[in-house]
C-alpha angles and dihedrals in degrees: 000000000000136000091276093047099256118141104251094233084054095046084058101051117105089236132083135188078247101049094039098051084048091044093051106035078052080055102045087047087056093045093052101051087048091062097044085057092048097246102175099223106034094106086056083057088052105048081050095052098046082043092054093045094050084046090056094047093036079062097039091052086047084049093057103047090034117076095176119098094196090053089050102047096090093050094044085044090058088046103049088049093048092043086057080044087067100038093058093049087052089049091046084058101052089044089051120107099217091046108126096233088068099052120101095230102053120112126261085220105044114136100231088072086079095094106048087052084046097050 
């Protein structure tokens, strides 16, 4: 543990309670917006991304009763590789030409900008 208490696997991951609740509230807004426009495949997104967060905090609350590293490995494994999963999806979304935040019209104040200034 450290001196707040963390697990120290889990002190050392990329990831954070703060950037993975950003990341994934960016990721819900694109979803649903996805699916507002009828994207066919935008549910599927969806189910990946819920699947990928629950895998993340499945990890963080083993983190926290396992002290083993050796034990933890698979599990942190799996989270490190989801966590660059959604990464990737958010960056998808910023690259993307039809993304909110390039076209000329989009507000300099729209909330979904939150993640790109956090990350």
């Amino acid at each position: 543990m450290t001196t707040s208490g963390i697990p120290v696997s889990v002190s050392q991951d990329p990831f954070t309670a703060g950037s993975l609740a950003k990341l994934t509230w960016f990721l819900r807004d694109r979803i649903r917006d996805a699916i507002a426009a009828g994207h066919p495949h935008a549910q599927q997104l969806h189910d990946s991304v819920e699947d990928a967060v629950r895998g993340i905090l499945d990890y963080i609350d083993q983190a926290a009763h396992t002290a083993d590293p050796l034990t933890l490995a698979p599990a942190r494994a799996r989270a490190h590789a989801l966590w660059t999963a959604l990464q990737t999806a958010a960056d998808f979304w910023h690259d993307h030409p039809g993304h909110l935040r390039h076209r000329a019209d989009a507000a300099a104040d729209d909330p979904r900008r939150v993640y790109a200034a956090a990350s």
